[in-house]
VEXNUDO-413918 format. One record per residue (C-alpha): chain; residue in three letters; z, x, y negated; residue number from 1. Coordinates in nm, 3 decimals. Layout:
REM VEXNUDO-413918
R  c    r       zz       xx       yy    k
R  A  ALA        Z        X        Y  NUM
...
***
This chain:
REM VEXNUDO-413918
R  c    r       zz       xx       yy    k
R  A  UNK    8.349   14.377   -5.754    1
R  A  UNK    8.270   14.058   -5.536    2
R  A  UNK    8.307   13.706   -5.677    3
R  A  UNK    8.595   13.494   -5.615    4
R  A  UNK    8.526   13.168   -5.418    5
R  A  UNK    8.612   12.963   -5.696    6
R  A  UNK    8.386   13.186   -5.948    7
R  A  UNK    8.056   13.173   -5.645    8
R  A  UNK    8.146   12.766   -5.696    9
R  A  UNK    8.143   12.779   -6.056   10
R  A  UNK    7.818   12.990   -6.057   11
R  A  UNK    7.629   12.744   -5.770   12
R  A  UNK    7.784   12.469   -6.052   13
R  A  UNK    7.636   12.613   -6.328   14
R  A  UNK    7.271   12.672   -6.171   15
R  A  UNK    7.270   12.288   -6.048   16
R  A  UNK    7.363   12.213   -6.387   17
R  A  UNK    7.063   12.405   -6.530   18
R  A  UNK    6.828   12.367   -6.291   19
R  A  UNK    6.658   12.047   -6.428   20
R  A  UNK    6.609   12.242   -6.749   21
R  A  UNK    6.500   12.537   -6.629   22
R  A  UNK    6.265   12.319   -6.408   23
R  A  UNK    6.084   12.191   -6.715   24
R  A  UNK    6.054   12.506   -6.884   25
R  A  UNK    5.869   12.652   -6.628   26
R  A  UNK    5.655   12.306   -6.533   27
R  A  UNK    5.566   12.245   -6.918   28
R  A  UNK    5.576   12.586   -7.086   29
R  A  UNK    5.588   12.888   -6.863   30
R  A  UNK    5.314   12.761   -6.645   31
R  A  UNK    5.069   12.637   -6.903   32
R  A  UNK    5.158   12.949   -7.125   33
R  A  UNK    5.028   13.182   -6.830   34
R  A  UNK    4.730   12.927   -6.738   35
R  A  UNK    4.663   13.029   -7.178   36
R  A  UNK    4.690   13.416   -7.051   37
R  A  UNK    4.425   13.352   -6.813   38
R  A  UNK    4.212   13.172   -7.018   39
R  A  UNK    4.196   13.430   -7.300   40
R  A  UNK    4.043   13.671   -7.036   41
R  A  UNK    3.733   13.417   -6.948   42
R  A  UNK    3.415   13.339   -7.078   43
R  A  UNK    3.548   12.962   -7.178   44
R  A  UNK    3.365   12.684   -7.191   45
R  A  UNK    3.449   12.591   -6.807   46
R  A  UNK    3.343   12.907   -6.680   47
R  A  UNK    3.578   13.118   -6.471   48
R  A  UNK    3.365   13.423   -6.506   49
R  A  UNK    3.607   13.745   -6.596   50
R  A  UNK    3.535   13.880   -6.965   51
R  A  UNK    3.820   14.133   -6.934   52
R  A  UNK    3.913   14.188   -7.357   53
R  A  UNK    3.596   14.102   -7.451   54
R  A  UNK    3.704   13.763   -7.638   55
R  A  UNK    4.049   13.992   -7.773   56
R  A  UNK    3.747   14.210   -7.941   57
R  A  UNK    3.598   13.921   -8.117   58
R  A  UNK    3.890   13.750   -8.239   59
R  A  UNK    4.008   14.096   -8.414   60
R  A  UNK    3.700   14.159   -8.534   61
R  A  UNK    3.752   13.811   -8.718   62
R  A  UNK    3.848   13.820   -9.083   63
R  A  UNK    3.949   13.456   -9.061   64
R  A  UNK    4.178   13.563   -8.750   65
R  A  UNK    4.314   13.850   -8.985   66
R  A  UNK    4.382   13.654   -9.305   67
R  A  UNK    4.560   13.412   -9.078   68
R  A  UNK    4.772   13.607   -8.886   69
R  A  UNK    4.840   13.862   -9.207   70
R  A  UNK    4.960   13.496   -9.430   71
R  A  UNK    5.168   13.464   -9.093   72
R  A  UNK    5.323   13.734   -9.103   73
R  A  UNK    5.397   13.763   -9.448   74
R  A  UNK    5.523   13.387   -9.464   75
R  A  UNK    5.778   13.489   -9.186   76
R  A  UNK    5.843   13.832   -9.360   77
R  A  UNK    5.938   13.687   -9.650   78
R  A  UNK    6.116   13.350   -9.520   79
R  A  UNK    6.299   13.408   -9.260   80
R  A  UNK    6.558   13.689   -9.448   81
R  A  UNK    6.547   13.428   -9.773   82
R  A  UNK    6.657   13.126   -9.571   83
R  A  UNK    6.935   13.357   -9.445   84
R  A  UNK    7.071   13.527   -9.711   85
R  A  UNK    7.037   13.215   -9.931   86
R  A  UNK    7.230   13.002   -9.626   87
R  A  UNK    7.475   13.258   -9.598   88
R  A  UNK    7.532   13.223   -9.987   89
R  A  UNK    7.591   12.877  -10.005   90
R  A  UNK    7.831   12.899   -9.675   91
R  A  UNK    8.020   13.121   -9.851   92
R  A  UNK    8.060   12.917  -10.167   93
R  A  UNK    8.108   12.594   -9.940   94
R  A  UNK    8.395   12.736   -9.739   95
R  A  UNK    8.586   12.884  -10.049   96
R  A  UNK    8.612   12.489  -10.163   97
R  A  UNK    8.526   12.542  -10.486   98
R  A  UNK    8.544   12.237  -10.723   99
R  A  UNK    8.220   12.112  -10.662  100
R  A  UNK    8.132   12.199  -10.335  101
R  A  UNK    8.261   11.878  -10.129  102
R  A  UNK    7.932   11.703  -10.316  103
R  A  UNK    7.696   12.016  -10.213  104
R  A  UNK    7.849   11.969   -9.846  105
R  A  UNK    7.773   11.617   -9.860  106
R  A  UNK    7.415   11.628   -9.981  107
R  A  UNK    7.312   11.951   -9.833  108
R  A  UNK    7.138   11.850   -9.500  109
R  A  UNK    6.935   11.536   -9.702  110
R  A  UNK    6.576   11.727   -9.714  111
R  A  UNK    6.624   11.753   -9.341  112
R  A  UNK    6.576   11.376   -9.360  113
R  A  UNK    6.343   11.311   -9.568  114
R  A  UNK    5.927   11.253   -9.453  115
R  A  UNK    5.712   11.587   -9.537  116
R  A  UNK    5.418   11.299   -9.677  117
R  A  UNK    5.706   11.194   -9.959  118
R  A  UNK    5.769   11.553   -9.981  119
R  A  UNK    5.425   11.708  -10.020  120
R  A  UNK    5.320   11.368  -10.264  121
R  A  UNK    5.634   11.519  -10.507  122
R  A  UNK    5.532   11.867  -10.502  123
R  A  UNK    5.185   11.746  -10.602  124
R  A  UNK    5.311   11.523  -10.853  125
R  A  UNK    5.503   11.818  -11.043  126
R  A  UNK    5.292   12.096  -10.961  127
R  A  UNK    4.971   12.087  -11.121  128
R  A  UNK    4.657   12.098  -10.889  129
R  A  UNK    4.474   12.385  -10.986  130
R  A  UNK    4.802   12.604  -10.913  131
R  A  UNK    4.808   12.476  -10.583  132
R  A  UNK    4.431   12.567  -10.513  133
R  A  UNK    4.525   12.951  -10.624  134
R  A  UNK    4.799   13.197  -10.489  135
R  A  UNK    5.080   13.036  -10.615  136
R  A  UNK    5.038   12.761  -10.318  137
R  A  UNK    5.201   13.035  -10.112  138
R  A  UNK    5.572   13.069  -10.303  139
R  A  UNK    5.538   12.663  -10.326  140
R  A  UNK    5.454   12.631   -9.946  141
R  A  UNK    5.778   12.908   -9.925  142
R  A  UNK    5.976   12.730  -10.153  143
R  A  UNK    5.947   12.420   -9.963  144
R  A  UNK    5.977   12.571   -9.616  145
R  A  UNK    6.344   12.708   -9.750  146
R  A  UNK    6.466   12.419   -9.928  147
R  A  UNK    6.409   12.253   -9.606  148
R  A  UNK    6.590   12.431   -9.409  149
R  A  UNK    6.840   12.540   -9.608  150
R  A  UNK    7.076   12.298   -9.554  151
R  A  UNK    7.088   12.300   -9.182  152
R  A  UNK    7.120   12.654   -9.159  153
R  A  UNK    7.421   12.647   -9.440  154
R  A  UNK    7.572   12.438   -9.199  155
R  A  UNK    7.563   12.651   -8.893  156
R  A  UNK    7.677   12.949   -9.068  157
R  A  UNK    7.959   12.765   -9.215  158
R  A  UNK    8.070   12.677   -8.866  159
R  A  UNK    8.063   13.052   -8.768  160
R  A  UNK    8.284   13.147   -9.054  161
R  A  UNK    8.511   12.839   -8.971  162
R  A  UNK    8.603   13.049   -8.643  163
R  A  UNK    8.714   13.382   -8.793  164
R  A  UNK    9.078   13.406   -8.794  165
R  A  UNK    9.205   13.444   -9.119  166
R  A  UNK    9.488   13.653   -9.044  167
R  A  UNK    9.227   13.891   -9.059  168
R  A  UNK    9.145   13.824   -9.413  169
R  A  UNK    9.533   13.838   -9.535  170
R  A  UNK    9.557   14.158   -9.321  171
R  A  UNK    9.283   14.343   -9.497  172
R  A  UNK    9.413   14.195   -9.811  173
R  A  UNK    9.729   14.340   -9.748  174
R  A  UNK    9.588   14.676   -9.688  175
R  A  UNK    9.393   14.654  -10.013  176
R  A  UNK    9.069   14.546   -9.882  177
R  A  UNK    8.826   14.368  -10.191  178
R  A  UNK    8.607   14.099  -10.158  179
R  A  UNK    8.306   14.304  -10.109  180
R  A  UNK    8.516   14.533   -9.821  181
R  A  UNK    8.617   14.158   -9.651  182
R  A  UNK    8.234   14.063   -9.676  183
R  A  UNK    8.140   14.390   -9.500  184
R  A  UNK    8.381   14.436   -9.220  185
R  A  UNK    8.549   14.151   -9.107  186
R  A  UNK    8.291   13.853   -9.201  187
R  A  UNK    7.943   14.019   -9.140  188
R  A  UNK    8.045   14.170   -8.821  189
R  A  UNK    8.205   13.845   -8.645  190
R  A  UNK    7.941   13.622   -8.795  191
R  A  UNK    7.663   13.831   -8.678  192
R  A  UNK    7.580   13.583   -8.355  193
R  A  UNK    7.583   13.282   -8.562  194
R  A  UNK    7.276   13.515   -8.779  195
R  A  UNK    7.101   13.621   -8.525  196
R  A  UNK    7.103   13.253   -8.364  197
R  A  UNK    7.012   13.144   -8.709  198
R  A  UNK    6.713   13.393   -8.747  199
R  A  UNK    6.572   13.286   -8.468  200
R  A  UNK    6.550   12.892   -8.565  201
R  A  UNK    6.445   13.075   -8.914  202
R  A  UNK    6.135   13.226   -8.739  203
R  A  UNK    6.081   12.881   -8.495  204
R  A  UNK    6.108   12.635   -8.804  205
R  A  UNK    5.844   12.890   -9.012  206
R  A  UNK    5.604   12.766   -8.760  207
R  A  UNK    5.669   12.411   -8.853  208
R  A  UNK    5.551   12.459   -9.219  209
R  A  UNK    5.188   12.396   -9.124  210
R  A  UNK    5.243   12.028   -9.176  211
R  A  UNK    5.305   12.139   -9.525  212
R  A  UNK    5.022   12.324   -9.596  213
R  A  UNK    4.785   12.105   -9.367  214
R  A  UNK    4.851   11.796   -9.635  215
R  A  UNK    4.901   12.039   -9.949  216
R  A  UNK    4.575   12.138   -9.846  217
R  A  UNK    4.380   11.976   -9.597  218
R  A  UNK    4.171   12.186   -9.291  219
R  A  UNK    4.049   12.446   -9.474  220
R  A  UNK    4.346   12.516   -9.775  221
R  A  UNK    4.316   12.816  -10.039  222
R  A  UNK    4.325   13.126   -9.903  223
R  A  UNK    4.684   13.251   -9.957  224
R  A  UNK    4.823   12.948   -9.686  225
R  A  UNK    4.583   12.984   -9.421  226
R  A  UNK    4.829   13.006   -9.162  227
R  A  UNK    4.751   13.104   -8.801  228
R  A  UNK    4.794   12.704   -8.725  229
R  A  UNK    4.509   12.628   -8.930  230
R  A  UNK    4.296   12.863   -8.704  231
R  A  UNK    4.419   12.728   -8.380  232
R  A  UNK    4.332   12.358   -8.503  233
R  A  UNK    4.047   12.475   -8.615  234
R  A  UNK    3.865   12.636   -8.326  235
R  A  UNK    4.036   12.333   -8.122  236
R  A  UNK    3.762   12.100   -8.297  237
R  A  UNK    3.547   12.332   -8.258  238
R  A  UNK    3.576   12.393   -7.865  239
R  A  UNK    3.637   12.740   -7.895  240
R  A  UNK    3.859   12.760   -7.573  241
R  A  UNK    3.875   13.113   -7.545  242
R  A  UNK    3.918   13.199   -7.907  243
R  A  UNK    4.208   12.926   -7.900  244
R  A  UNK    4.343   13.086   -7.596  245
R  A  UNK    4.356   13.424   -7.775  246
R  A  UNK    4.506   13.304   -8.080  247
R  A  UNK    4.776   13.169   -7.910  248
R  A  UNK    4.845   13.443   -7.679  249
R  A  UNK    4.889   13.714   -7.954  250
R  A  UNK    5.120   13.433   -8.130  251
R  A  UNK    5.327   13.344   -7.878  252
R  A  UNK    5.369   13.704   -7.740  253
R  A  UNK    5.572   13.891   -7.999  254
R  A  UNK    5.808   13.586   -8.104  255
R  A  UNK    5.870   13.571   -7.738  256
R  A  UNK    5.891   13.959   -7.688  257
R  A  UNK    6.114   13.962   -8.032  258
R  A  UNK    6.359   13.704   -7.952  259
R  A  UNK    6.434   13.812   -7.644  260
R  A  UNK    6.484   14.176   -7.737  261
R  A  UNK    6.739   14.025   -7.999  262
R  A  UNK    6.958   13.828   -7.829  263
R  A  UNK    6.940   14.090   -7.540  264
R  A  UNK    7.074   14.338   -7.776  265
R  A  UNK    7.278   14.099   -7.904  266
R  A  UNK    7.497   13.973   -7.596  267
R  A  UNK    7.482   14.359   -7.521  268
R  A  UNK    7.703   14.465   -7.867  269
R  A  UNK    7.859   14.126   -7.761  270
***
């Protein structure tokens, strides 16, 4: 069905509107992203020579690669669903307004605000050193990463439930619907873009928990939070171009293949 004039305006509207946006993306991420691509398939080091996988081989064939991108994964495994289900939690609690609440609601987004340095310099103060040179600097380098976020992502979710009707509540009420039946089918369902937006910052603000572990442990932490940052800084100093370039490649890749899988299925169910 053709466009009306007025929607063909709206549309030319909307593309002037993005344009500048969509103009940076491409100058100051697309662009250097695919200049990355084509550096991961050189020799590095200046030369343009074609290696084909060559430097893909090598960096597999790492096990500091490996241990890396396996704490990566398991950091994101493990965080991302927490952060949600605990956010979606304390929404629920917060828009019941039960006694209580209106001082969790007002103090909720405060370690958003507060400097990772104070942060880290607390953790250290309680936690005894020798647990954070052992495994256990993992679930403290998770704990921190969701009592960080927490809050913020409370708040979105609390602004999704804010929109469901609740006529649809008293309905299902009426028709002898339970708590547990409400949860399922009415707030789940309706709330599921607010999630899936929410996952996605989950998986973006993961990435940000280097800073973390970088002063919890320096360059080269224990083992168990060696994080796939620590092994792009790392073979930065060291000038390992094509290593870098690799590295990043097979990080960026699935987050960007994932995300936009997600919200493509999403707007499709939409």
């Amino acid at each position: 069905m053709p466009l009306s004039p007025r929607a063909r305006r709206k549309r030319r509207v909307g593309l002037l509107l993005c344009a500048p946006m969509l103009l940076g993306v491409l100058l100051f991420f697309a662009l250097p992203f695919l200049m990355v691509v084509g550096y991961s398939f050189g020799l590095g080091g200046g030369q343009a020579q074609f290696a084909g996988f060559e430097n893909y081989k090598k960096v597999f064939s790492s096990q500091t690669f490996l241990l890396a991108a396996g704490n990566t994964v398991k950091f994101l495994v493990l965080g991302v669903p927490l952060l949600i289900v605990l956010a979606l939690m304390l929404a629920l609690l917060l828009h019941r307004a039960l006694p209580g609440t209106a001082f969790c609601s007002n103090t909720i987004l405060l370690p958003l605000v507060l400097p990772i340095a104070s942060i880290v310099t607390i953790t250290e103060w309680l936690i005894p050193a020798p647990a954070l040179d052992g495994p256990m600097a993992f679930y403290v380098l998770l704990a921190l990463y969701l009592w960080k976020n927490c809050g913020y992502i409370t708040i979105l979710l609390l602004a999704g439930l804010s929109l469901i009707p609740r006529e649809l509540y008293d309905a299902a009420a009426i028709e002898g619907a339970g708590g547990s039946a409400r949860l399922t089918y009415i707030t789940l369902p309706l709330l599921r873009p607010s999630l899936v937006f929410c996952a996605v910052l989950g998986v973006i603000n993961s990435f940000k928990s280097y800073r973390k572990a970088f002063l919890l442990g320096g360059k080269y932490p224990n083992e168990s939070i060696y994080l796939m940052q620590h092994f792009l800084n790392n073979n930065f100093e060291n000038l390992s171009y094509a290593r870098l370039a690799v590295a990043s490649v097979v990080t960026a890749l699935p987050i960007i293949v994932i995300t936009i899988v997600v919200l493509a299925f999403e707007r499709r169910r939409s």
